[in-house]
N, CA, C and O atoms as a printed pandas DataFrame, in Angstrom:
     atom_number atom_name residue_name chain_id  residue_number  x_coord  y_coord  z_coord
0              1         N          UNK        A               1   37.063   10.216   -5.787
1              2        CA          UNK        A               1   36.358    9.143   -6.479
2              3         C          UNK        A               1   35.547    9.716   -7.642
3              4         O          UNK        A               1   34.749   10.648   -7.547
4              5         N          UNK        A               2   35.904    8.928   -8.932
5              6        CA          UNK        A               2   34.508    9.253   -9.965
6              7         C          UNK        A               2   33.564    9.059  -10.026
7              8         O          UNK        A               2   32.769    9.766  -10.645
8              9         N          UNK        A               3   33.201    7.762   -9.255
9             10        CA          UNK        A               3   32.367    7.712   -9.550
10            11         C          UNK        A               3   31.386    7.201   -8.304
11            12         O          UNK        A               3   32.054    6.653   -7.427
12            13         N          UNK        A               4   29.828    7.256   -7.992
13            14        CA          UNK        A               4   29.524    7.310   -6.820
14            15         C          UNK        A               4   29.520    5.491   -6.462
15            16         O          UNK        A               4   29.516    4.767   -7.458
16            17         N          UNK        A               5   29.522    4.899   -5.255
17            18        CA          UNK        A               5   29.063    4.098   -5.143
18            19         C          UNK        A               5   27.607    3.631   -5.076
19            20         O          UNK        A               5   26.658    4.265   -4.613
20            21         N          UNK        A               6   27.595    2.062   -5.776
21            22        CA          UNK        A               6   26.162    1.928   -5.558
22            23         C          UNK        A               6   25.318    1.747   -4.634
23            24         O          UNK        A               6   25.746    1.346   -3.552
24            25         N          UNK        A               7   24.117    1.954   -4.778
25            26        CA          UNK        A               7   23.229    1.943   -3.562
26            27         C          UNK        A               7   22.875    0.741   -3.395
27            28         O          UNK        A               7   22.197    0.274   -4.310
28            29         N          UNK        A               8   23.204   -0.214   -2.155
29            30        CA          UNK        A               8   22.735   -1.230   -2.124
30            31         C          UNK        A               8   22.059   -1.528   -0.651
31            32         O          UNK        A               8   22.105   -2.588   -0.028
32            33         N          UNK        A               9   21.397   -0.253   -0.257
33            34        CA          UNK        A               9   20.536   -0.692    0.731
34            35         C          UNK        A               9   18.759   -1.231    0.885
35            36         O          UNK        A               9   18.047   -0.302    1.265
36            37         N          UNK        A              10   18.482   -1.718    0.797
37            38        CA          UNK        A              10   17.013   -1.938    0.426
38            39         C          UNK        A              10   15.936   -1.023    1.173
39            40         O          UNK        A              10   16.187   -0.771    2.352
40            41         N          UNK        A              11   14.891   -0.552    0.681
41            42        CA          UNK        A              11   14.505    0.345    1.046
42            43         C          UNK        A              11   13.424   -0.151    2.027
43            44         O          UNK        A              11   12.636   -1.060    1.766
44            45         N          UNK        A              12   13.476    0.644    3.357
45            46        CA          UNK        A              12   12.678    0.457    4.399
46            47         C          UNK        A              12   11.194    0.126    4.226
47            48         O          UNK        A              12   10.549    0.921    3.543
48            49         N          UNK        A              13   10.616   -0.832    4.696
49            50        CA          UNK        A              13    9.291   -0.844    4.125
50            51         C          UNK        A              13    8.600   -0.020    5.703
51            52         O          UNK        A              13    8.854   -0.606    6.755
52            53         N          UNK        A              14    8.162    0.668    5.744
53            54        CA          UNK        A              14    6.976    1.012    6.872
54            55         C          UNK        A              14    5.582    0.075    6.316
55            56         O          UNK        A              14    5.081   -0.475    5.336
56            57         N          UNK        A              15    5.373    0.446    8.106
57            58        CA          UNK        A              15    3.784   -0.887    7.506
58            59         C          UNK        A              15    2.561    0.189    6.914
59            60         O          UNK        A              15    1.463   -0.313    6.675
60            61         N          UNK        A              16    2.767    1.736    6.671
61            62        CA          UNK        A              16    2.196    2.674    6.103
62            63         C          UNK        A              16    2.271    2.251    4.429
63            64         O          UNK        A              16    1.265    1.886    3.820
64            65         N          UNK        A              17    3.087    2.317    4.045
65            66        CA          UNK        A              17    3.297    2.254    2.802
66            67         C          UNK        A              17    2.910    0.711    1.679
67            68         O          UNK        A              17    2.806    0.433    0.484
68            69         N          UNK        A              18    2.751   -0.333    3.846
69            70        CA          UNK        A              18    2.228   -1.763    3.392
70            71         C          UNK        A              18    1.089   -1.768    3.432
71            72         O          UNK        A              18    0.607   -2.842    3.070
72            73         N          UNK        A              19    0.394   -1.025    3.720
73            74        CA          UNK        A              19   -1.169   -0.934    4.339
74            75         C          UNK        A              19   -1.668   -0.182    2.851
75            76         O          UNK        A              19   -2.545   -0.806    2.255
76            77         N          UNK        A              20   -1.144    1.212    2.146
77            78        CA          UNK        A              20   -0.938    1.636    1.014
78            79         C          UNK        A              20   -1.480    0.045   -0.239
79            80         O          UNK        A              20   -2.467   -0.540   -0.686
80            81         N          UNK        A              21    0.099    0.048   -0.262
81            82        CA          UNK        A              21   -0.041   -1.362   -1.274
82            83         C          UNK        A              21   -1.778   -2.191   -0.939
83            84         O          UNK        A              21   -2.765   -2.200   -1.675
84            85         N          UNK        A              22   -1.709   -2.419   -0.428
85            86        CA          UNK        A              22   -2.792   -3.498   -0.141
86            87         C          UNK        A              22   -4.397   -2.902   -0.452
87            88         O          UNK        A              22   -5.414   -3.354   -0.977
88            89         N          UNK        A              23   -4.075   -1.906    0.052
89            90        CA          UNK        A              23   -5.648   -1.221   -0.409
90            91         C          UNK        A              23   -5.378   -0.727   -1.572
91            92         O          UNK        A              23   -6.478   -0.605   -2.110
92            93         N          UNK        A              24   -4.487   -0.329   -2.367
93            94        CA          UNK        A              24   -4.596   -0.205   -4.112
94            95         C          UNK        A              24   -5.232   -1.769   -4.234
95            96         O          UNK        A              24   -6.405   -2.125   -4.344
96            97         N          UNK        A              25   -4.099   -2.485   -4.175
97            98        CA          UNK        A              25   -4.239   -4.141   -4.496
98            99         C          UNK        A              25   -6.092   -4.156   -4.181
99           100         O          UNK        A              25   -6.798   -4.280   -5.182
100          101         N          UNK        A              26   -6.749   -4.035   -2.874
101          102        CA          UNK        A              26   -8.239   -4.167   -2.663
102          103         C          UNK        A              26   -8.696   -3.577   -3.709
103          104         O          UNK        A              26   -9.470   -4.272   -4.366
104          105         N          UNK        A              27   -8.439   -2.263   -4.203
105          106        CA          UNK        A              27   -9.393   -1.345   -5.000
106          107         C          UNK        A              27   -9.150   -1.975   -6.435
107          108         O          UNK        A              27   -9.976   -1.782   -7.327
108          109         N          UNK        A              28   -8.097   -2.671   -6.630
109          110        CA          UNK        A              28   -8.523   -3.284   -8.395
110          111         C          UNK        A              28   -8.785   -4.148   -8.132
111          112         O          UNK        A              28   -9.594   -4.332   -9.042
112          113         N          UNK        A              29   -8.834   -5.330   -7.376
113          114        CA          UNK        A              29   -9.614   -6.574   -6.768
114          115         C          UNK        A              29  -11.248   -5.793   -6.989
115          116         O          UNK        A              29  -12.109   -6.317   -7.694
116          117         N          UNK        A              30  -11.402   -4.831   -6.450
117          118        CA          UNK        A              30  -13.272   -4.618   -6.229
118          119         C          UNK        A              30  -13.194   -4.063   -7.757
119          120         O          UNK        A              30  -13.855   -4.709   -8.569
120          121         N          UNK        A              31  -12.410   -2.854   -8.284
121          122        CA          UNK        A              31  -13.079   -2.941   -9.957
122          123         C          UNK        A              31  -12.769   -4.246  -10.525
123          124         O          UNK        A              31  -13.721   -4.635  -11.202
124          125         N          UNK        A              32  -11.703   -5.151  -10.506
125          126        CA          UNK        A              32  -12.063   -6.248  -11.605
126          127         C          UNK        A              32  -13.362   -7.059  -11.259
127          128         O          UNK        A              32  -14.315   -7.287  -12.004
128          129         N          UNK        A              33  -13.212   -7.365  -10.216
129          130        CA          UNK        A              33  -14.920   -8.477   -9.666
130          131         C          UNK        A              33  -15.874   -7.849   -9.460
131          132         O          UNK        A              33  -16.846   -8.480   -9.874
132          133         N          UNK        A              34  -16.218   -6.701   -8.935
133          134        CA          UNK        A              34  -17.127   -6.352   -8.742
134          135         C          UNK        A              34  -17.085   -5.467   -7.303
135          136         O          UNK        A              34  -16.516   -5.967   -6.334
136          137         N          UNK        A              35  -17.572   -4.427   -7.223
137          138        CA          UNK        A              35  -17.406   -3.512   -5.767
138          139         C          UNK        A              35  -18.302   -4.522   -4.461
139          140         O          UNK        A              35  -18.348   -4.113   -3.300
140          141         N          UNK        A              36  -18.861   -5.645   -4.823
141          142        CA          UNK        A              36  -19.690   -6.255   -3.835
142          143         C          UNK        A              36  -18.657   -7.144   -3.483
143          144         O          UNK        A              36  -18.887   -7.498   -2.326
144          145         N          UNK        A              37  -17.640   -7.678   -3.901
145          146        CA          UNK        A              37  -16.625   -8.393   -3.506
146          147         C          UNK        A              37  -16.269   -7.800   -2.334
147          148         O          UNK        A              37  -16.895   -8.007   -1.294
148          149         N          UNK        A              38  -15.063   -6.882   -2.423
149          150        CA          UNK        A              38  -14.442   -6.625   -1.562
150          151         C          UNK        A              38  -14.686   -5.476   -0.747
151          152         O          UNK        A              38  -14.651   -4.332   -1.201
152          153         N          UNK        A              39  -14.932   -5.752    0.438
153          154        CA          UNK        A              39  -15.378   -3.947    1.097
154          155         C          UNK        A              39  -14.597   -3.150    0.961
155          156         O          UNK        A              39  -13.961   -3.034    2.009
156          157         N          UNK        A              40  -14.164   -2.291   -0.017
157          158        CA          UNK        A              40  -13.144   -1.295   -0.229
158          159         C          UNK        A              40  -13.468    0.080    0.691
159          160         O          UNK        A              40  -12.724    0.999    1.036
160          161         N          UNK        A              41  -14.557   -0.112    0.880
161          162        CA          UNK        A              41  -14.919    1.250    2.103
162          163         C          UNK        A              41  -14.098    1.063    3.252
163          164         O          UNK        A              41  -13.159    1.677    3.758
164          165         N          UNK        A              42  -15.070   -0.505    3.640
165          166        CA          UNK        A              42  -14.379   -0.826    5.220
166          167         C          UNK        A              42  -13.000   -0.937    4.649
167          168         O          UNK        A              42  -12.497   -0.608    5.723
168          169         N          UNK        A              43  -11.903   -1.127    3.842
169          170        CA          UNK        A              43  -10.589   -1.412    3.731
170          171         C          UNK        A              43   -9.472    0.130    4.264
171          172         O          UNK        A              43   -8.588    0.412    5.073
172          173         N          UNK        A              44  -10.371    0.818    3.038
173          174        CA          UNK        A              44  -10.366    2.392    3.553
174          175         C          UNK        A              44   -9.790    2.783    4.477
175          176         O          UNK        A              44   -8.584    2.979    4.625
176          177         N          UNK        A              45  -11.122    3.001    5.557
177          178        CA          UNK        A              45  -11.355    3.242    6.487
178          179         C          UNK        A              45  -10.197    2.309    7.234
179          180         O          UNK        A              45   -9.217    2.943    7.625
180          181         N          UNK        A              46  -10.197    1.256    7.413
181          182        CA          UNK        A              46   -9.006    0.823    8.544
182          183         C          UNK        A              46   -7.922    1.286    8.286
183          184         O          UNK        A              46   -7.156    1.589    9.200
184          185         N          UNK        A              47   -7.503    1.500    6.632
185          186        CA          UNK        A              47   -5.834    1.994    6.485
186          187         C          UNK        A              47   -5.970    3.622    7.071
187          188         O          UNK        A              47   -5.195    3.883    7.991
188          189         N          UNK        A              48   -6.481    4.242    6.817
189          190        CA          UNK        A              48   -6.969    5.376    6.970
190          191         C          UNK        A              48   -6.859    5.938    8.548
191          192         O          UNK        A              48   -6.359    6.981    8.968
192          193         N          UNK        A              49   -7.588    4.731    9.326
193          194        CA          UNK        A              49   -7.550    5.281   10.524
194          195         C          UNK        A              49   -6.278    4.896   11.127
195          196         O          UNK        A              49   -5.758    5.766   11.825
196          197         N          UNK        A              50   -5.587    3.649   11.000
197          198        CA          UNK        A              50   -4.156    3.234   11.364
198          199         C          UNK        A              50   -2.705    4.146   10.590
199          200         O          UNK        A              50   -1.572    3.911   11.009
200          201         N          UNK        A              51   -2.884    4.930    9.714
201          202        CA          UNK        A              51   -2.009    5.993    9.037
202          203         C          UNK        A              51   -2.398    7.279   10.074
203          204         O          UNK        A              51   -1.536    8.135   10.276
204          205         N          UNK        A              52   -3.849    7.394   10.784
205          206        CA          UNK        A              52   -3.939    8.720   11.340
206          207         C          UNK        A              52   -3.664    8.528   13.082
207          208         O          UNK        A              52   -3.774    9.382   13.962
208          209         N          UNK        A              53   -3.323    7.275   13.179
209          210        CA          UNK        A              53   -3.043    6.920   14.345
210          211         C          UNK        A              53   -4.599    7.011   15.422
211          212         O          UNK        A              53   -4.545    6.702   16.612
């Protein structure tokens, strides 16, 4: 074959990488409004401790 086939599997989401997303998403939520908005500490901290098991 020349040429490869395409990749058409969609890529696995782990809920690591969903927990990821979401606390970026929190951390420009707290710089656009304001860091008193959103607890980006406490957000942190929960992804943080659920990634370290």
């Amino acid at each position: 074959m020349a040429t490869a086939p395409p990749v058409r599997r969609l890529p696995s989401t782990p809920l690591a990488a969903v927990l990821l997303v979401l606390t970026l998403l929190s951390i420009a939520l707290a710089t656009a409004f304001g860091a008193e908005t959103i607890p980006v500490g406490d957000v942190w901290h929960t992804v943080a401790g659920r990634l370290t098991g």
